[in-house]
C-alpha positions in Angstrom: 24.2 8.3 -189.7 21.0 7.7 -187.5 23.4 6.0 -184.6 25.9 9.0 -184.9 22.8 11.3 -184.4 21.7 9.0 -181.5 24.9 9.2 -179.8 25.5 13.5 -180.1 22.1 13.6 -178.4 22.7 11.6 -175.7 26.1 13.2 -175.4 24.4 16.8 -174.8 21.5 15.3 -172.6 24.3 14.1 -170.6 26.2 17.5 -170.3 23.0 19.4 -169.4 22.6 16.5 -166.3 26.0 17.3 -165.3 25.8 21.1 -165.9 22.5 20.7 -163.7 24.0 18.5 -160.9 27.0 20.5 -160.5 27.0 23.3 -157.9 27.8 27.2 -158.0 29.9 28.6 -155.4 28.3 30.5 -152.6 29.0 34.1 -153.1 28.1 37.1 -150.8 28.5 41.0 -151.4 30.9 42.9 -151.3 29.8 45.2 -148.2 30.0 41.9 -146.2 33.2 41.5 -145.2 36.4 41.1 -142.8 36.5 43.3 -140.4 32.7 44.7 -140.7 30.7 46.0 -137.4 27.2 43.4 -137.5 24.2 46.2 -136.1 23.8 45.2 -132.4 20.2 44.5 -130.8 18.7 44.5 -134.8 17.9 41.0 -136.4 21.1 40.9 -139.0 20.5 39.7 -142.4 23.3 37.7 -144.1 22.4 37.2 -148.1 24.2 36.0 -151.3 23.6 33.8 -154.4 24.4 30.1 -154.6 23.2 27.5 -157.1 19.6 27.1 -157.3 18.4 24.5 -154.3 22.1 25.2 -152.7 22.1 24.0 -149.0 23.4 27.5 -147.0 24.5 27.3 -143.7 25.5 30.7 -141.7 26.8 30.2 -138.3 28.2 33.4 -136.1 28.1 34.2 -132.1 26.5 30.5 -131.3 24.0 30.7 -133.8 23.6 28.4 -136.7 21.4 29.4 -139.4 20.3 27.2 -142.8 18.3 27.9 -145.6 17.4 26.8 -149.3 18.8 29.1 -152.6 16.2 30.0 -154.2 15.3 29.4 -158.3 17.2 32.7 -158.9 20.1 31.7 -156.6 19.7 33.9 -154.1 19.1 32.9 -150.4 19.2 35.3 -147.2 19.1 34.2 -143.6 18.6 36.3 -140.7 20.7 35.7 -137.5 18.5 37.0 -134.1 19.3 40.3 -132.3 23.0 40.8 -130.9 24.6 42.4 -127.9 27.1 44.8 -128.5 30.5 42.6 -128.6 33.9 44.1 -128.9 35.7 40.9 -129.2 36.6 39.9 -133.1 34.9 36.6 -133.9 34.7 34.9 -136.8 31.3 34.5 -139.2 31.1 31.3 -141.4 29.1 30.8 -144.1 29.0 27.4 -146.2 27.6 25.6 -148.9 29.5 23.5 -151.6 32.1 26.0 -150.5 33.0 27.6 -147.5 33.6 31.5 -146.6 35.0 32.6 -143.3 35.0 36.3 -142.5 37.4 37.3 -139.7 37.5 40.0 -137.4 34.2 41.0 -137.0 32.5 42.7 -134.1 28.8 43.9 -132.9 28.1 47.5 -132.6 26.2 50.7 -134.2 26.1 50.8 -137.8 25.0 54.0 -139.8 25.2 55.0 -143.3 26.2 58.4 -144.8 25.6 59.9 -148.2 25.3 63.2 -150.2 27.7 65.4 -151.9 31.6 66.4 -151.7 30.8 67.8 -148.2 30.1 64.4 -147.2 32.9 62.8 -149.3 35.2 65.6 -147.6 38.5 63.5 -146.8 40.2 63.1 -143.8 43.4 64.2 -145.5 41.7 67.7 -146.0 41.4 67.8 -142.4 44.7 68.3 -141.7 45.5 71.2 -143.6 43.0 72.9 -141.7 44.3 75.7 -139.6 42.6 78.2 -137.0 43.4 80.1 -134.4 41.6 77.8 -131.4 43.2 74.8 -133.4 46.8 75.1 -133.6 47.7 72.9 -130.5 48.9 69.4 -130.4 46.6 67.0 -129.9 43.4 69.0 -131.9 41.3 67.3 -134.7 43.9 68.9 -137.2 46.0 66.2 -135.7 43.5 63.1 -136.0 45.1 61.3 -138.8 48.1 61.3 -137.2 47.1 59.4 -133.9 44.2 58.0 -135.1 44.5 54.0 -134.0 40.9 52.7 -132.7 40.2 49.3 -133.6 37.0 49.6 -132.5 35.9 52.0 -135.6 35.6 50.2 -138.6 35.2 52.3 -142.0 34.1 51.3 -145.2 34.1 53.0 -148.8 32.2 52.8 -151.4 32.6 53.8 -154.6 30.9 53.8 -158.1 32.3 50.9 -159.1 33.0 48.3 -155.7 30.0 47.3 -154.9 29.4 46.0 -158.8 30.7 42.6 -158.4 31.9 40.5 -155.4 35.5 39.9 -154.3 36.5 37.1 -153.2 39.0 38.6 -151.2 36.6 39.5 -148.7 38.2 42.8 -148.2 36.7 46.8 -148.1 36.5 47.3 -144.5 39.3 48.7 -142.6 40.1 50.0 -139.2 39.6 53.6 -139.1 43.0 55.0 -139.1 46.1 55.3 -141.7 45.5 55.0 -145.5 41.8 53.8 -145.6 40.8 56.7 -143.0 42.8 59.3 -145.1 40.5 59.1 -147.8 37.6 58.5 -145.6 35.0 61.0 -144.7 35.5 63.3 -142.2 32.0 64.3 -141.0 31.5 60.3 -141.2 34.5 59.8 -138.7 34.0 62.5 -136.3 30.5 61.4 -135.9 31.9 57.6 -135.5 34.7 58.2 -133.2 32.1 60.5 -130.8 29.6 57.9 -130.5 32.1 54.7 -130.0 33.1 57.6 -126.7 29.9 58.0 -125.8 28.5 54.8 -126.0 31.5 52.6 -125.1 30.5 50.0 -128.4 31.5 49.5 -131.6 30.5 51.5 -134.2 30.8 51.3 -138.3 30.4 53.5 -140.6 29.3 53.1 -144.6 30.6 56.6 -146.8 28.3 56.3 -149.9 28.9 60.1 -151.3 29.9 62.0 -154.8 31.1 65.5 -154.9 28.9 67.5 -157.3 25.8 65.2 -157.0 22.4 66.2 -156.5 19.3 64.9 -154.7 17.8 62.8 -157.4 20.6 60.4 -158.4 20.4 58.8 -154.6 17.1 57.3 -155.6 15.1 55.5 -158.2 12.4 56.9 -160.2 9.8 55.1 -158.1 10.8 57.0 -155.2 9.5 60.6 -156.6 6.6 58.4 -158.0 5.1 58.0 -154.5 4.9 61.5 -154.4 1.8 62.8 -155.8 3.2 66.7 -155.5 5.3 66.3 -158.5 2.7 65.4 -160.7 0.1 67.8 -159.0 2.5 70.3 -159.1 3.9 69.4 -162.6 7.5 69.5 -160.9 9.7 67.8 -163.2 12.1 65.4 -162.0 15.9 65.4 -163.5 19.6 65.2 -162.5 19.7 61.0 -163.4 17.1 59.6 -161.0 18.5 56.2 -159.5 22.2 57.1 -161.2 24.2 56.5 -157.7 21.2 54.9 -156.5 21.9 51.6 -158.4 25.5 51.0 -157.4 26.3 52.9 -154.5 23.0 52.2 -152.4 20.7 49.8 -153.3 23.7 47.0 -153.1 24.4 48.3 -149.1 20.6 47.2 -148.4 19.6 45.2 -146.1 22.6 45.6 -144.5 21.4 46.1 -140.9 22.1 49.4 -139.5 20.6 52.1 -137.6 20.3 54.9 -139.7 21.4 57.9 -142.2 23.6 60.9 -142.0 23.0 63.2 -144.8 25.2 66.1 -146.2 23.9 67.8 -149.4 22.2 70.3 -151.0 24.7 72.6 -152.1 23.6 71.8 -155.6 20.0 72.3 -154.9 20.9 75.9 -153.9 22.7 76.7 -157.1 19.4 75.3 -158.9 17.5 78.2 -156.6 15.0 75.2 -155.5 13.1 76.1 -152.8 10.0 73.8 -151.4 10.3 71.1 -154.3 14.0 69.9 -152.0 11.7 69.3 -149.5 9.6 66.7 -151.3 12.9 65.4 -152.8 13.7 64.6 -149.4 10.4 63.1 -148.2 10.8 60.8 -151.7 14.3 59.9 -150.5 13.9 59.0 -147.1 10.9 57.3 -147.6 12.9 54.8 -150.3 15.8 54.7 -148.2 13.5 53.5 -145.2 11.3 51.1 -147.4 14.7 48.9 -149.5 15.7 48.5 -145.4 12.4 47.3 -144.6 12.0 49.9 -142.0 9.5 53.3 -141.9 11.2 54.2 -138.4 15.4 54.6 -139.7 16.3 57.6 -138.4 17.3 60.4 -140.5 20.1 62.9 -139.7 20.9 66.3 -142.0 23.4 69.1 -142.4 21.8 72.4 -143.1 24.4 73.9 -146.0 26.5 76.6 -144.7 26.7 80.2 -145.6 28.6 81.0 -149.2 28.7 83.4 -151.7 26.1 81.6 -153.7 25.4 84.6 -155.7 29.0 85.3 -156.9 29.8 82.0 -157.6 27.1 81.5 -160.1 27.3 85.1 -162.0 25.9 83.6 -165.4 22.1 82.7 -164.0 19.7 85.3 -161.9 20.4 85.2 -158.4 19.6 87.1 -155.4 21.0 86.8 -152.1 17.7 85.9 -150.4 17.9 82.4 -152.5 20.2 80.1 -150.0 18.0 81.6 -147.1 14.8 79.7 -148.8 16.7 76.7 -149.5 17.7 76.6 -145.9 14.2 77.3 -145.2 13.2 74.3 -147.4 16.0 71.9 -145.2 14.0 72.9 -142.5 10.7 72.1 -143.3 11.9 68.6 -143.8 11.8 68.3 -140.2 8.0 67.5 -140.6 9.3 63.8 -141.7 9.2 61.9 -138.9 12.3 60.5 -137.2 14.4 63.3 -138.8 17.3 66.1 -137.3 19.0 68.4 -138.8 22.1 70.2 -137.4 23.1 74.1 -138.4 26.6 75.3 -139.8 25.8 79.3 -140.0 29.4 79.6 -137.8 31.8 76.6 -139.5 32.8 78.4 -142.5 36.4 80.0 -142.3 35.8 81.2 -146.1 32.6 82.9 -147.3 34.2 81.8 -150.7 34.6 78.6 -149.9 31.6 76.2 -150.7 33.4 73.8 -148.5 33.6 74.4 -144.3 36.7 72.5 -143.0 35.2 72.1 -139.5 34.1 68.7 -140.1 34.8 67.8 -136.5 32.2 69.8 -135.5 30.0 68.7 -138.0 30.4 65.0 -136.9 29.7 66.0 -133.4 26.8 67.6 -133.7 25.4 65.3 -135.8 26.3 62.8 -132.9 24.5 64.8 -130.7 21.4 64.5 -132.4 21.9 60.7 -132.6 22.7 60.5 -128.8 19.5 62.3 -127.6 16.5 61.4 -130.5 18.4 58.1 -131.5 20.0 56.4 -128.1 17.6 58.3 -125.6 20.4 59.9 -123.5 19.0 62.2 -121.0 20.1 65.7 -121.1 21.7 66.1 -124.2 21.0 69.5 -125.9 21.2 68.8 -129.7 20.2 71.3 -131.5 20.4 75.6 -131.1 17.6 77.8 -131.0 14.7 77.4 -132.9 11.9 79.6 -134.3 8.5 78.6 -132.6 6.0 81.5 -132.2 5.5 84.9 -132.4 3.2 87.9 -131.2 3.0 91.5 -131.6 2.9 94.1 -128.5 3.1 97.5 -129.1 6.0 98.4 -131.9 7.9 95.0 -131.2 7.5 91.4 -131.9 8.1 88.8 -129.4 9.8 85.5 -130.4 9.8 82.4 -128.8 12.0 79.4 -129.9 12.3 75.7 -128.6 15.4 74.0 -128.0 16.7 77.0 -125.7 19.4 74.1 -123.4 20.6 76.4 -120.7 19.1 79.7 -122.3 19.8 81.9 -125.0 22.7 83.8 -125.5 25.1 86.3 -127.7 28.0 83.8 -128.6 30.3 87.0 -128.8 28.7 89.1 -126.3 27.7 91.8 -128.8 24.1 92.8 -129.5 22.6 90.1 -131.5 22.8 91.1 -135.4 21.1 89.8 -138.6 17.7 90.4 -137.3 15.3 91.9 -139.1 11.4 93.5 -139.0 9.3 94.5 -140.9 5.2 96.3 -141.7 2.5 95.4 -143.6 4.1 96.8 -146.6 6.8 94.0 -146.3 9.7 95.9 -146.3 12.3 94.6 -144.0 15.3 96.2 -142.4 17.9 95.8 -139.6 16.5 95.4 -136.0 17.3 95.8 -132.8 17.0 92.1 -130.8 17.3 91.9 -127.0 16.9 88.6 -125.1 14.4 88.2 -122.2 14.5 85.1 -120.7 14.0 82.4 -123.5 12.4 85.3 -125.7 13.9 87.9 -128.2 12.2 91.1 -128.5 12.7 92.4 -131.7 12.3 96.3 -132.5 13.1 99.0 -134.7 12.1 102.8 -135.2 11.3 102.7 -138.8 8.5 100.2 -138.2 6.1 101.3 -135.9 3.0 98.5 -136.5 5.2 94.7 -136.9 3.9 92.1 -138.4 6.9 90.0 -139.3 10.7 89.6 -138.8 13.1 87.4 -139.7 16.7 86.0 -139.1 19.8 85.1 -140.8 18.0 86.0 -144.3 20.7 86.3 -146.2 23.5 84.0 -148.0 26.6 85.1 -145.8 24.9 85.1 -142.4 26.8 84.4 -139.5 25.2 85.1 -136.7 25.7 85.4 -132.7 22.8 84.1 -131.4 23.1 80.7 -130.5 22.1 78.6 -126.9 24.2 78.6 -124.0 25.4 75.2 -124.9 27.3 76.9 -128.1 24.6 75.8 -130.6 23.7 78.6 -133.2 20.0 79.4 -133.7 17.8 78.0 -137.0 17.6 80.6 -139.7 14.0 80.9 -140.5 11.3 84.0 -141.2 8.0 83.8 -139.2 6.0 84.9 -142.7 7.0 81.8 -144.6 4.5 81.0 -146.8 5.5 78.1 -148.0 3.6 74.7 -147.4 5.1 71.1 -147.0 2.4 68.1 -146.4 3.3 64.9 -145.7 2.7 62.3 -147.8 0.4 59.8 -146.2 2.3 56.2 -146.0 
């Protein structure tokens, strides 16, 4: 009985020696892949999971890297800074077993996120229809001759990024099926800059229709925020929900930075300054699981729609959307931040959705090209509100980001704006341009003290730069405060 005892214990010291001797295979995640772009001029981080005290050896564009899994498994190595490269090469990465991703190339990597505006598919694109976009040949067309092996596109949904594949598979060339579904503000802005800049470029959709702010982040991230517990502000809508599957497995996948479209769901909640702290807490996560402060951070101002009619069951006034653009705009206090302006991309004010994603992409491009990249003489962004004074019974404004001067885009007098007295009543205005100045006047307001601009939910209006970039909603008596958090 004792040597039958004996001989089971030595039998299952001798499987755990085994079990302990024997290697795990050397797994990476999904997002690296065929067919991926690798962020040019950035140190690149390759990672995965191997058995504990695994030998890894990475080798890619003449370099060879090595390093040791750690006790948890996981090792990372970091290959040194890349030129652009257009050619495909291949990136190896071995250890008891050996991975070989194909078809990679060096470029511009950026991420985009936010809500169905975001997600807005390619194959939406091309039911779009307007007068100035009926030709051959138009954006209406793209999916159709769309071939550019140069643009790579990858997906992500709620559920990819859970586990690895061993296919290796998820990023595709940005054309037939996998760019159908793709976004289109994501591709627009890709397929400008790979133009401009004559380099590859990727781009990661990580976007839900319907979602809010707060799922794109932890709860840690509003903790850094001291004004939601000064303020008593609380936090809901499933902090961290998307966060954990659809973000925080994409990091520390080097790239260059964020395009952001959302807050459509912010406006239905009638949330004014608190968005703005949401989007200090999210930027300032985003920037700290990358391991950098200094990821620039690009933003769509939501467009102009019947906010008020849409949500009929809840109190709502039509001055609401204005002070949630307001609050988009004041987040331009975060450093290394733009934000682009859609008051004249909606062909529906019923429709929470503008199909001119085109444009969307390029001007979002355009703020990449000139804050981003450094090209001289790009104009990215229209009109915006800078100072004001009083003289006599009118108020002079005066607005940076002017490009070639300001302008009626239609040629009529300029409309939606307004002044208004001491007793704070506004009302329509009279606006003439002067130079790089807008003179604002009306006879029912003999003494000024304020005036404002596109202060309403269905504003469209003419006043843009000469460069055909419409002006910044905003109201010179906001009284409103954002302060930075101190990092």
């Amino acid at each position: 009985m004792l040597l039958r005892k004996y001989i089971v214990i030595v039998f299952l010291i001798s499987c755990s020696a085994i079990a302990s001797n024997s290697f795990a295979a050397v797994v990476i995640p999904k997002i690296l892949g065929n067919g991926m772009v690798l962020q040019r001029d950035k140190p690149v981080p390759i990672w995965g999971t191997a058995t504990a005290g695994e030998n890894v050896t990475v080798k890619f564009n003449s370099q060879v890297k090595k390093t040791i899994a750690d006790a948890t498994g996981k090792w990372e190595v970091m290959l040194d800074p890349m030129k652009a490269s257009p050619t495909p090469q291949v990136l190896e990465i071995s250890g008891t077993n050996t991975i070989k991703l194909d078809n990679i190339l060096v470029g511009e990597v950026w991420l985009c996120s936010g809500q169905s505006n975001m997600s807005y598919e390619m194959r939406k694109n091309s039911k779009v229809r307007r007068p100035d976009t009926t030709t051959v040949n138009t954006p209406i067309d793209e999916l159709d001759k769309a071939h550019n092996p140069q643009i790579r596109i990858f997906l992500v949904t709620q559920h990819n990024l859970r586990t690895p594949d061993s296919t290796h598979s998820g990023w595709d060339v940005a054309e037939g099926t996998a760019l159908r579904n793709f976004s289109a503000a994501g591709y627009f802005f890709a397929k400008n800059l790979n133009h401009d800049l004559h380099v590859p470029v990727g781009i990661i959709c990580s976007a839900i229709s319907g979602s809010r702010i707060e799922p794109w982040m932890p709860t840690e991230a509003f903790d850094a925020i001291p004004y939601f517990k000064q303020n008593n502000v609380k936090v809901d809508g499933d902090p961290g929900k998307l966060y954990v599957n659809m973000i925080s497995p994409v990091a520390p996948y080097a790239l260059r930075g964020f395009l952001w479209y959302q807050g459509e769901s912010g406006a239905y909640l009638g949330e004014t300054i608190s968005y703005t702290y949401k989007m200090e807490a999210l930027i300032n996560w985003w920037r700290h699981i990358w391991g950098d402060n200094n990821l620039p951070f690009y933003y769509v101002q939501i467009a102009p729609f019947y906010y008020s009619r849409a949500k009929s069951n809840i109190t709502y006034t039509i001055y609401t959307e204005p002070e949630f653009r307001e609050a988009q705009t004041m987040a331009l206090k975060i450093p290394h931040t733009g934000m682009i302006v859609t008051t004249d991309l909606n062909d529906s004010l019923t429709n929470i959705h503008p199909a001119f994603k085109w444009v969307v992409g390029r001007r979002l491009e355009l703020q990449a090209l000139a804050n981003t990249y450094c090209k001289k003489n790009v104009v990215f962004s229209g009109p915006m509100y800078q100072s004001m004074h009083v003289k006599g019974n009118k108020i002079i404004l005066d607005f940076k980001y002017v490009g070639d001067g300001l302008v009626s885009h239609d040629g009529k007098p300029l409309d939606y704006f307004e002044i208004a007295g001491s007793d704070g009543k506004f009302v329509a205005a009279k606006a003439v341009i002067e130079g790089n100045k807008v003179l604002v006047s009306s006879p029912e307001v003999m003494n000024p003290v304020a005036a404002r601009f596109a202060w309403t939910e269905v504003a469209e209006p003419n006043f843009y730069n000469k460069n055909g970039l419409p002006a910044v909603p905003f109201r010179t008596d906001n009284p409103l405060k954002f302060t930075l958090t101190a990092n």
